[in-house]
N, C-alpha and C positions, 0 to 999 in steps of 0.2 A: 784859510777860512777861520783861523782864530778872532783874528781882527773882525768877522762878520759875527762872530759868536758874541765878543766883547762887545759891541755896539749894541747887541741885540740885548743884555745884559742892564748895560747902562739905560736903553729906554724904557726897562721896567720899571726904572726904581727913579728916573728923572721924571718930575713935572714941571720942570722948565721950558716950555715950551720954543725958548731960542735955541737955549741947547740941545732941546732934541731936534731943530730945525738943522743943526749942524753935525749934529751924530747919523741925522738919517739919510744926509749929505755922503759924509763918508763911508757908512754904510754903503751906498749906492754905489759909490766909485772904486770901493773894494771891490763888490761884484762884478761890475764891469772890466777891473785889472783883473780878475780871476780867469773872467773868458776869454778874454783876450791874451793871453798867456796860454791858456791853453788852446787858443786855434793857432797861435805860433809854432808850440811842440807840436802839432798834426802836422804842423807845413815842413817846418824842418824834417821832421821823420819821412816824409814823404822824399823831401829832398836827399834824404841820407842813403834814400832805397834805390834812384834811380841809376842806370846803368853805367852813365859816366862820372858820376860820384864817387871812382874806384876807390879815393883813399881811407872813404869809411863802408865802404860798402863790402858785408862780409862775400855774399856771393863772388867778387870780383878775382878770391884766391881760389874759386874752388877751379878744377880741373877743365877747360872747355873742350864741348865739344868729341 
């Protein structure tokens, strides 16, 4: 989220209006990398909890049964 901060920083103080047509570009595509990074880490976690995932799965050492 730096890179959203910097962006947002830079369109205060630019009146350029190409480059803020390019800042507010990447701007955008940061935020969209952002989300999408984190619904990866939701999915993987997901995937790291299910049962046949033994070899990261902490429940897998505990005691069965």
């Amino acid at each position: 989220m730096k890179a959203r901060t910097t962006y947002d920083n830079i369109l205060r103080i630019s009146d350029d209006p190409d480059v803020n047509d390019v800042i507010r570009f990447l701007r955008a595509r940061e935020i969209v990398h952002y989300q999408r990074f984190g619904e990866l880490l939701c999915r993987t976690q997901d995937r790291l909890n299910e049962k046949n995932f033994f070899a990261y799965n902490p429940a897998f050492d505990k005691k069965q049964g």
